[in-house]
N, C-alpha and C positions, 0 to 999 in steps of 0.2 A: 192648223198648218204644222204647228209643230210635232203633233201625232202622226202625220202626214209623214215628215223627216225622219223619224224617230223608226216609224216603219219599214220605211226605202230604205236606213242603214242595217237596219235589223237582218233585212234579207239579203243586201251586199254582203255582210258579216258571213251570211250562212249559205250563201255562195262559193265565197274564197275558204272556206270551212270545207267544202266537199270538194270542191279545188284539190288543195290541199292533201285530204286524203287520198283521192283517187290517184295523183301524183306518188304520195309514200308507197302508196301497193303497188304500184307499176316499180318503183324502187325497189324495194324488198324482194320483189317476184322474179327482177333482175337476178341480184343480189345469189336468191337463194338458186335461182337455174346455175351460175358462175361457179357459184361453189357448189353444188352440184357436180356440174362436167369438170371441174379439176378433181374434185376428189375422186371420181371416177372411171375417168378417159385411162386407154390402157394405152401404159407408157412407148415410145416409139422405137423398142433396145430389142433385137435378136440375141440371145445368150444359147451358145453353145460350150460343150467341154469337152477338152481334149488333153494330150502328152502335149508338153512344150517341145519334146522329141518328134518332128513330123516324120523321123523315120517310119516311126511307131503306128501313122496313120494305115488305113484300110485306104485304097483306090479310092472305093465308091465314098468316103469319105470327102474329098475331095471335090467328087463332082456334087456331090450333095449339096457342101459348103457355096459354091459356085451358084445355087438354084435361088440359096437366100440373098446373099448379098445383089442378083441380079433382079431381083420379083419387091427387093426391099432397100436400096440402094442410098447410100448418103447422101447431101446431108438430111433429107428426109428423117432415117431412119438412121442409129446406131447400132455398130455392130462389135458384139461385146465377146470374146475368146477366153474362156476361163481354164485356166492352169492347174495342174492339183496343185502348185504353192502358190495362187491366187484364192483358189477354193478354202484353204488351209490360212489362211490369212482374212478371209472374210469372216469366216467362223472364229478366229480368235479375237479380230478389233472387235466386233460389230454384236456377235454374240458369243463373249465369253462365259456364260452361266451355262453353256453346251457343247463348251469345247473339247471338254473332257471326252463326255460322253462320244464326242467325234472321233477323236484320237482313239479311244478305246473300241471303236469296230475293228474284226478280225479281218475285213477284204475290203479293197478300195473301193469296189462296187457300192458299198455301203455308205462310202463317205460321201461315195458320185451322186446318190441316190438323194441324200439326205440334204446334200449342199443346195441342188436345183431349188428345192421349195424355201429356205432363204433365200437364195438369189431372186426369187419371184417375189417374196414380201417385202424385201427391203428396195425392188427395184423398180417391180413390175416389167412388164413386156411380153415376149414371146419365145418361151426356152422350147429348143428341137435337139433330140440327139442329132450327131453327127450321122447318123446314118437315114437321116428321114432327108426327103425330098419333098421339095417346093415345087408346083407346076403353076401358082399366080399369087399374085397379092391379095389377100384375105383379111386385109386389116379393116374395113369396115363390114366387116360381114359377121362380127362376132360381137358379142352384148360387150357393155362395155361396164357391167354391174354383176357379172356374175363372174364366176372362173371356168374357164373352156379346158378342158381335157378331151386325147380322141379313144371313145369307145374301142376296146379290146375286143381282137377275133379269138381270143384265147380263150377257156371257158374256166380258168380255176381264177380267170380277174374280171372284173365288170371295166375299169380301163386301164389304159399305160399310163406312164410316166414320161413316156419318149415326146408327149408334145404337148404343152400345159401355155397357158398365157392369161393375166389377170392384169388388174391394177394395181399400183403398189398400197403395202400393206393392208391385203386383203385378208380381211378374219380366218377365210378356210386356212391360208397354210401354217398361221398357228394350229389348228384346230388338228392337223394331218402333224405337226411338231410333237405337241401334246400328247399322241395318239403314241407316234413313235417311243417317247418316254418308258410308256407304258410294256414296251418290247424290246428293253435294252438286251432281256436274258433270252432275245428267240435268234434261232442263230438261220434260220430259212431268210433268205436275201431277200425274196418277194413278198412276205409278210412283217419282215423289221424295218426295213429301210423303201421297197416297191410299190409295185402296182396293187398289191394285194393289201398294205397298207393306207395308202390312195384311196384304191374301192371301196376299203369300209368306209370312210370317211367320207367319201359322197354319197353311201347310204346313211349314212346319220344326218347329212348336212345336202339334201336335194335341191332345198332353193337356192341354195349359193351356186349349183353347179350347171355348166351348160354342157351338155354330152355331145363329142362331135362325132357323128355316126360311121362305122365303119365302110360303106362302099367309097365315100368321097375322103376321108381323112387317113383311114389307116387300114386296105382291104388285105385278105390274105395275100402270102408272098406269092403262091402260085396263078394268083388272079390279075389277069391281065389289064394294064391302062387301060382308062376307058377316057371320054373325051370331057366328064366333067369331076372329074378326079382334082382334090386338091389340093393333096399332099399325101406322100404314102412310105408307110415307113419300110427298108430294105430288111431290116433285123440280119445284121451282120452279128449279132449277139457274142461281142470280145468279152464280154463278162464272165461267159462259162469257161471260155479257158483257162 
């Protein structure tokens, strides 16, 4: 009888024993999806930059602005307006061991350039020039573990700079930081601070990158809407003046 007992507890014991674990794993498996999607999930903020002067703005500027805030609308989403003495202020609290090197670009292009990809690690979201247009909401349509950049019709860049979106602090925009450093003495806009600095760095760095292909994200200027277009950039290009 009492081996009898002895046994029936035995196997109660080792019951509540896989019980037990099979509960911790479903725990933990919670646990690590959770954090998972937060470290991940691209943050819900539109950042554009502009003159706090709207004189200064282009028209299609304008209507462009008008495509985001309607396709991406509060409180949903945040919509963030960066100033060059917003820009100039982010880079002094936030990363001062670069500021230097900010101040000391010869053209503000440079600083425009530079600023976006902090603004993407320390914030995350979806940075567009002002002259890029919205035709839908795209927010679940893009990985939410890599960095999206849209493929260039240009051929001395593999992409632009005009439309980037990650999560925050994602490793590439150090990585395109870093890269910059290394070109503080090139005085070419597109390879110290652009697209052409950009490029290389998504050729070093492929799996972080998700390429958004040019007929639907960014087609040539002379190429006409088409009906699954969705997002295209105008290239008012105020930088070369």
């Amino acid at each position: 009888m009492k081996y009898k007992l002895s046994k029936y507890y035995f196997c109660i014991f080792c019951i509540l024993v896989i019980v037990f674990i099979i509960i911790g794993w479903f725990v933990w498996q919670k646990k690590q999806k959770e954090g998972f999607e937060k470290e991940e999930k691209i943050s819900k903020i539109i950042h554009q930059t502009a003159p706090a002067d709207k004189s200064k703005w282009r028209p299609e500027w304008v209507e462009c602005q008008k495509t985001w805030r309607t396709f991406f609308p509060s409180p949903e989403y945040t919509y963030m307006m960066w100033t060059d003495e917003d820009l100039d202020n982010l880079i002094k609290t936030d990363f001062p061991d670069f500021y230097q090197n900010y101040k000391n670009y010869n053209k503000n292009i440079k600083r425009f350039d530079i600023a976006r990809y902090f603004i993407l690690y320390k914030y995350g979201g979806i940075y567009a020039d002002m002259d890029y247009k919205c035709f839908r909401n795209f927010y679940t349509m893009i990985p939410s573990n890599k960095v999206s950049i849209s493929e260039s019709p240009f051929e001395n860049e593999y992409v632009q700079n005009a439309l980037m979106m990650s999560s925050e602090k994602h490793p590439f925009w150090m990585k395109v930081i870093e890269k910059a450093k290394t070109r503080l003495d090139v005085d070419n806009v597109l390879y110290q601070t652009g697209p052409a600095l950009v490029s290389d760095t998504c050729d070093e760095n492929k799996n972080m990158v998700n390429i958004l292909p040019i007929r639907l994200w960014n087609p040539q200027k002379d190429e006409p809407d088409n009906p699954d277009m969705i997002t295209r950039h105008l290239c008012t290009a105020v930088w070369v003046e």
